[in-house]
N, CA, C and O of each residue as an XYZ file, in Angstrom:
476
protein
N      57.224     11.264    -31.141
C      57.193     10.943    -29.720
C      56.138     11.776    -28.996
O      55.687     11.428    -27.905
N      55.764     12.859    -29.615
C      54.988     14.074    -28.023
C      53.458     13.601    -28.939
O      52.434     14.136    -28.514
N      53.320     12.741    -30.016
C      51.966     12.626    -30.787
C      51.167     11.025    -29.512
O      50.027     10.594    -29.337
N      52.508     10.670    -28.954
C      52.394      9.315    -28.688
C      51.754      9.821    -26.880
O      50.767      9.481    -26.227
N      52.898     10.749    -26.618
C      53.054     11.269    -25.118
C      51.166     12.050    -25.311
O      50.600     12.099    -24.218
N      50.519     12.451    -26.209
C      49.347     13.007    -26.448
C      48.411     11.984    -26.177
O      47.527     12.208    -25.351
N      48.482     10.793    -26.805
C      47.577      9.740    -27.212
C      47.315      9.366    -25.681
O      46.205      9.338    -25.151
N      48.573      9.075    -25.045
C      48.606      8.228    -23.652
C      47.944      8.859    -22.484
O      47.403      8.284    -21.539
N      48.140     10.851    -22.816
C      47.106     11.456    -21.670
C      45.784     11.331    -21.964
O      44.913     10.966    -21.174
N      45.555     11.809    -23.749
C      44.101     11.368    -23.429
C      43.396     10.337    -23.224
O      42.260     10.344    -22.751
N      44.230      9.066    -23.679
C      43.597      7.577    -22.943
C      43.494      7.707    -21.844
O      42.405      7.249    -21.500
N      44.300      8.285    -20.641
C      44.296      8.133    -19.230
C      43.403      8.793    -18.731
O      42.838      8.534    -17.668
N      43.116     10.019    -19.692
C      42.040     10.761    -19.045
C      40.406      9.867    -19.084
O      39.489      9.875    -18.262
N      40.551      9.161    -20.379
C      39.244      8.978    -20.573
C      39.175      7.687    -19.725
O      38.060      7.166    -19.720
N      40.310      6.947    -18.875
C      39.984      6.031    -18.301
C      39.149      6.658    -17.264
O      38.000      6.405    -16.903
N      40.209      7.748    -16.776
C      39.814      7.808    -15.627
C      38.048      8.636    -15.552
O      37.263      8.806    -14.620
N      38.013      8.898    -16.660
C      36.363      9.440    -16.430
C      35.580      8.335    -16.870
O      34.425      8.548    -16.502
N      35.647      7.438    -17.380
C      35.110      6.237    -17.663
C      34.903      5.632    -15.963
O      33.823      5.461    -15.398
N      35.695      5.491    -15.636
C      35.892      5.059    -13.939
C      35.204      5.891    -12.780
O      34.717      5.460    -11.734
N      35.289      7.210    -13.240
C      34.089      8.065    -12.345
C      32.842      8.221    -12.813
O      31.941      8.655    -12.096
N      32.658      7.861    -14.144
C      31.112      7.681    -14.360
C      30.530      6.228    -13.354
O      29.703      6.160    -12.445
N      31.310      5.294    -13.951
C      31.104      3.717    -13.284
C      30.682      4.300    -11.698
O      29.556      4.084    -11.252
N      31.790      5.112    -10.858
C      31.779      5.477     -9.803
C      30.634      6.063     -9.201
O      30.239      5.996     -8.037
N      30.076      6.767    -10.390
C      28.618      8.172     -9.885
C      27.921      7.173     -9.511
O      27.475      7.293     -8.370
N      27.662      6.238    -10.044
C      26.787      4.913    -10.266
C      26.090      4.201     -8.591
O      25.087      3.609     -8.193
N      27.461      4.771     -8.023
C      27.302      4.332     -6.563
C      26.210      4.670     -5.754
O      25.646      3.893     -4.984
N      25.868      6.067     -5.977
C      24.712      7.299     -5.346
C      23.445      6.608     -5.863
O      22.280      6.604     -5.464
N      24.063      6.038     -6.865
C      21.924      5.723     -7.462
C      21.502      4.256     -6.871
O      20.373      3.838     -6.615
N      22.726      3.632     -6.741
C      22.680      2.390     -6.063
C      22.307      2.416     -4.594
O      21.445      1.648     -4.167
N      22.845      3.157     -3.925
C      22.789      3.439     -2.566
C      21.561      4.228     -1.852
O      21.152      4.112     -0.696
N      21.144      4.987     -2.805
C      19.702      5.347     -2.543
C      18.663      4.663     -3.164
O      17.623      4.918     -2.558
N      18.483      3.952     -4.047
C      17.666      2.663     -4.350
C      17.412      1.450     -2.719
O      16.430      0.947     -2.172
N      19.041      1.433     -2.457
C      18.721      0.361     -1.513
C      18.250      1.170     -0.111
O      17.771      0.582      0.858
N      18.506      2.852     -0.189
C      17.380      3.133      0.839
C      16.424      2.790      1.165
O      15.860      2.263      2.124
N      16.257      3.172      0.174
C      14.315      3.176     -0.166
C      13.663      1.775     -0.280
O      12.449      1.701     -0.467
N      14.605      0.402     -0.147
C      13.953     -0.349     -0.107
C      13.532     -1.456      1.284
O      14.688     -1.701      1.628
N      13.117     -1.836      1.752
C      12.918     -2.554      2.761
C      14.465     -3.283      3.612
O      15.259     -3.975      2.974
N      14.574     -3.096      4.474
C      16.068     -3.855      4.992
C      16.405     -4.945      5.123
O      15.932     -5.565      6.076
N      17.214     -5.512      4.356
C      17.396     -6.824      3.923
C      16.214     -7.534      3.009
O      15.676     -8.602      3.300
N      15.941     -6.793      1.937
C      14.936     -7.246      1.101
C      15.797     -7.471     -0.174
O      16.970     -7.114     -0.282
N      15.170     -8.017     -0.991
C      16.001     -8.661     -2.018
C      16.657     -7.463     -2.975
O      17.808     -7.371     -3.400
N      15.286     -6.403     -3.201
C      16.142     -5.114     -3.308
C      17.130     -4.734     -2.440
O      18.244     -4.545     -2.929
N      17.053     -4.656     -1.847
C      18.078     -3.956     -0.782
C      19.585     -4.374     -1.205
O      20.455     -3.693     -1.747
N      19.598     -5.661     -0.792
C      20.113     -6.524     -0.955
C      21.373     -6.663     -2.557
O      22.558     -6.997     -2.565
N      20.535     -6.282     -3.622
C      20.845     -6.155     -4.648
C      21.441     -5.060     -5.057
O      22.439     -5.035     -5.778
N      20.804     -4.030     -4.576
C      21.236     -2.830     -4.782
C      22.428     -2.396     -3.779
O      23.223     -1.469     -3.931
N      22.368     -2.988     -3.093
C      23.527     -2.764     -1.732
C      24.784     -3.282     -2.575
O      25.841     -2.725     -2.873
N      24.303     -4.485     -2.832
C      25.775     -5.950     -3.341
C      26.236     -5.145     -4.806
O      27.410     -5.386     -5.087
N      25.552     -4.259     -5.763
C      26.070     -3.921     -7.170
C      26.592     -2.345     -6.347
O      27.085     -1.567     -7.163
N      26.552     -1.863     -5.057
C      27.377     -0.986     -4.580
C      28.336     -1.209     -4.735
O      28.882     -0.858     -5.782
N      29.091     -1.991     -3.643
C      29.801     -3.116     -2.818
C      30.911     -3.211     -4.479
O      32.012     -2.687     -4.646
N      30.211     -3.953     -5.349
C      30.848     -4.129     -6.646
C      31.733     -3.280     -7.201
O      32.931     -3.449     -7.424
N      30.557     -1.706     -7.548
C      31.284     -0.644     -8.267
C      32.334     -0.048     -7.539
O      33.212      0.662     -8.031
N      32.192     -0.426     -6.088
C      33.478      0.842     -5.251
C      34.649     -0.334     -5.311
O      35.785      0.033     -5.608
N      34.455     -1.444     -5.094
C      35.717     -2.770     -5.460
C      36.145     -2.068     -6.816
O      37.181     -1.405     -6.760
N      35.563     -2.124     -7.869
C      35.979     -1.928     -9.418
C      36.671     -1.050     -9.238
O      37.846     -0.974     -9.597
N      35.773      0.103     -8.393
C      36.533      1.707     -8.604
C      37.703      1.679     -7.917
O      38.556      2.486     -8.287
N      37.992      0.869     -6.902
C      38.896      0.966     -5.849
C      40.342      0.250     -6.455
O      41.416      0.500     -5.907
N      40.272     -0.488     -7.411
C      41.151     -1.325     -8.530
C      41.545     -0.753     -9.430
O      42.693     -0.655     -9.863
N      40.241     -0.168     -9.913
C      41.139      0.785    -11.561
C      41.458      2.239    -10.960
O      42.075      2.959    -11.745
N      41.140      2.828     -9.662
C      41.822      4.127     -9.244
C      42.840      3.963     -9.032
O      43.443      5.024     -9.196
N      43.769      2.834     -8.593
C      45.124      2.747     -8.500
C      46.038      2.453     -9.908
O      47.255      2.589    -10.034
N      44.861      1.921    -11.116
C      45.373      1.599    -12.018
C      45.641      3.041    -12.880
O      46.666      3.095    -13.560
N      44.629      4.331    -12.849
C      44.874      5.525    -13.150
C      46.009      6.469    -12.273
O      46.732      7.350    -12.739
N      45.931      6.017    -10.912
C      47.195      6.752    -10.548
C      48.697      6.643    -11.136
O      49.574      7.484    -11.332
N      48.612      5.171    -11.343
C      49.913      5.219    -12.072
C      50.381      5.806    -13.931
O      51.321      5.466    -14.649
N      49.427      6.619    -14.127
C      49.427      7.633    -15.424
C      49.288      8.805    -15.050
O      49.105      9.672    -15.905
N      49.331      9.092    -13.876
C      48.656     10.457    -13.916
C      49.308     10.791    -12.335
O      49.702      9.927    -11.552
N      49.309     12.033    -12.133
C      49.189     12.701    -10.494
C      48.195     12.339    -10.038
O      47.140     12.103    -10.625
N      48.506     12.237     -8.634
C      47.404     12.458     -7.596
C      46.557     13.590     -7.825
O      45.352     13.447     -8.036
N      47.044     14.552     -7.798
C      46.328     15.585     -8.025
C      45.263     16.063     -8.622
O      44.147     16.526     -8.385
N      46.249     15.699     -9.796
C      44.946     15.576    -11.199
C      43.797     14.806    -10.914
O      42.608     15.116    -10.991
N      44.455     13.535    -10.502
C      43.174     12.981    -10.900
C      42.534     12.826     -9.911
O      41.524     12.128     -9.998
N      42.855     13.353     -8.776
C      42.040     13.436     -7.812
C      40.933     14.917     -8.355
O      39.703     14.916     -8.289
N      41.754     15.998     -8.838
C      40.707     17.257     -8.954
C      39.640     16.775    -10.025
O      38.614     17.453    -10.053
N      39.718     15.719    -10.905
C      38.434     15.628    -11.811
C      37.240     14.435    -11.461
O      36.343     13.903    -12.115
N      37.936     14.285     -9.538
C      36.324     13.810     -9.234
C      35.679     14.390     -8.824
O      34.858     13.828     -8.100
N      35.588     15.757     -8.965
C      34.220     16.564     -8.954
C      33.211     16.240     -9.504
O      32.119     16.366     -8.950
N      33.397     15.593    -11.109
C      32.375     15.347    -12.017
C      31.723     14.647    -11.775
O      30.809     14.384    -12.557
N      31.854     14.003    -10.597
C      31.015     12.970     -9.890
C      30.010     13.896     -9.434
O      28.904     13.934     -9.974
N      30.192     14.325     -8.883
C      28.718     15.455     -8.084
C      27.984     15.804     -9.842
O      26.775     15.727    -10.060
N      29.095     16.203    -10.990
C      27.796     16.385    -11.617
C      27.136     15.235    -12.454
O      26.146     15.655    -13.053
N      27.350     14.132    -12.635
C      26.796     12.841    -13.324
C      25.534     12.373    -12.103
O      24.370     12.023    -12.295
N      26.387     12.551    -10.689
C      25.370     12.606     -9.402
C      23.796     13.390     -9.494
O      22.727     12.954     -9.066
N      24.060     14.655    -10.186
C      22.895     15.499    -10.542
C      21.891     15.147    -11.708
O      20.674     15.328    -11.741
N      22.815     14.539    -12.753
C      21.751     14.093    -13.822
C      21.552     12.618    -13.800
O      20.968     12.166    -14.784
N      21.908     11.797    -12.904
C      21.509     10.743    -12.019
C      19.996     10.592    -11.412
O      19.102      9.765    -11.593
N      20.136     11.931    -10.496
C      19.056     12.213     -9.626
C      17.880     12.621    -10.730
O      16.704     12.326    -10.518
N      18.150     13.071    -11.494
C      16.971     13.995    -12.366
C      16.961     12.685    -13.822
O      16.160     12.928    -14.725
N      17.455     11.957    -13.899
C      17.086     10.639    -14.711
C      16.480      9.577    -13.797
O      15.630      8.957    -14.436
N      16.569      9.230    -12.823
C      16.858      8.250    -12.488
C      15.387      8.332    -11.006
O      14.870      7.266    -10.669
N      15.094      9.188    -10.571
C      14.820      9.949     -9.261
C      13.525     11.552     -9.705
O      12.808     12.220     -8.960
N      13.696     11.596    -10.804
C      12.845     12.928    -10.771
C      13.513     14.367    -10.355
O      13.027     15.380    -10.858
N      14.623     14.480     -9.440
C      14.580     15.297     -9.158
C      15.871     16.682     -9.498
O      17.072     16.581     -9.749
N      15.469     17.237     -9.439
C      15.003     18.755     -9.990
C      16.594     19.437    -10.280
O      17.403     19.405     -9.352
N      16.804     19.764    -10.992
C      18.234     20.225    -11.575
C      17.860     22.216    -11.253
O      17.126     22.866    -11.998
N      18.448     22.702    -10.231
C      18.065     24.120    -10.615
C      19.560     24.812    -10.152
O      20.438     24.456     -9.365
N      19.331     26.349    -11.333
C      19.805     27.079    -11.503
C      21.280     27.151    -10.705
O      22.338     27.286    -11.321
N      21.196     27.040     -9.210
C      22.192     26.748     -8.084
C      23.159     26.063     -8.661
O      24.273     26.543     -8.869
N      22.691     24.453     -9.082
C      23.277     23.284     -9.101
C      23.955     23.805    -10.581
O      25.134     24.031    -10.309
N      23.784     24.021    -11.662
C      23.771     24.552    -13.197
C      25.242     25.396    -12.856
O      26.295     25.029    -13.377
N      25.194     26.255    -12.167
C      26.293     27.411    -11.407
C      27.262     26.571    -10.520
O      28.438     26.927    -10.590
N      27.116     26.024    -10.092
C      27.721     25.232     -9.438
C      28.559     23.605    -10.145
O      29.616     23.067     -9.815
N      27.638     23.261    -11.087
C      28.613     22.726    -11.863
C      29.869     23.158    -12.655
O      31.022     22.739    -12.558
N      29.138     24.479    -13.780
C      30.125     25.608    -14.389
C      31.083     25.263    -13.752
O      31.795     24.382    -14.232
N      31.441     25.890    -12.360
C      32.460     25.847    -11.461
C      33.112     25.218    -11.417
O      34.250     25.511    -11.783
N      32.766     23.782    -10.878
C      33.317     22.364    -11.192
C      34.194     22.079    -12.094
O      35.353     21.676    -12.187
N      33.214     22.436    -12.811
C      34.196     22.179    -14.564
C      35.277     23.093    -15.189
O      36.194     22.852    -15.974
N      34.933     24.027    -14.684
C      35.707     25.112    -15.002
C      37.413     24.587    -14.220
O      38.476     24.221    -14.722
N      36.945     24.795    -12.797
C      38.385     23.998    -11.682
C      39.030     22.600    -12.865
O      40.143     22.460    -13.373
N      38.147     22.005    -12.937
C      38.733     20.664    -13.665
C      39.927     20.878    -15.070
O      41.020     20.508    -15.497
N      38.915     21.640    -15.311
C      39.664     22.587    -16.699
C      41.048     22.992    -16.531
O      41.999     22.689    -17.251
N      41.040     23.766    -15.417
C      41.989     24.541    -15.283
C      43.124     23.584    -14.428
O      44.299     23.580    -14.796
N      42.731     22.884    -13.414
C      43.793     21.297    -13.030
C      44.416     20.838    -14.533
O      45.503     21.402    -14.660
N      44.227     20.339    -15.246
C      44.177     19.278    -16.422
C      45.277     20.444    -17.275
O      46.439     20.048    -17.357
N      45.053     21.467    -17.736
C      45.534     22.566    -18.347
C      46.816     22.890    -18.037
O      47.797     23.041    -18.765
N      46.625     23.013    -16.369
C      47.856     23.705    -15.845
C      49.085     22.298    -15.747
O      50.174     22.481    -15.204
N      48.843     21.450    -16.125
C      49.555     20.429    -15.652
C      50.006     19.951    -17.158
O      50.253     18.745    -17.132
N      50.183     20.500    -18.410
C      50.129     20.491    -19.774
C      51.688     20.742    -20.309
O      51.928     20.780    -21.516
């Protein structure tokens, strides 16, 4: 039984980070359709596959609440800020420093310790 009660957190976990990656997705979308002309077909496109991912996200976040605390799974959307960072620096050019590096640690570390304490 506790091999089964094992299996089911880490599926839930990996939904739910499966679902905040989908989620980071939003930032690259949303600054694409900055940058593009208003109401241009970019725009447009990039606006509407927003629009999409926060519907998706907004569907399967209720579908992870019901496995998990609020809590929890509210504390491991931090990792959004950091998929957000190697987003920007894939996607954008820009610049991953030392700050941000320290500041993830952190992140992850909190996440760690949510997920742990709740064991």
């Amino acid at each position: 039984m506790r091999i089964n009660d094992n299996k089911s957190k880490i599926a839930s976990f990996v939904m739910l980070h499966a679902i905040l990656l989908m989620y980071s997705f939003c930032s690259v979308f949303s600054k694409l359709a900055a940058g593009a002309e208003f109401m241009s077909f970019q725009f447009i496109l990039c606006y509407g596959l927003m629009m999409i991912v926060l519907a998706a996200y907004a569907l399967l976040w209720q579908q992870v609440l019901k496995r998990m605390p609020l809590t929890t799974a509210f504390a491991n959307k931090g990792v959004v800020i950091i998929w957000g960072m190697i987003w920007g620096a894939l996607f954008f050019s820009e610049a991953i420093t030392w700050y941000m590096v320290v500041g993830s640690v952190i992140i992850f570390t909190g996440i760690v310790l949510v997920v742990t304490d709740n064991e």
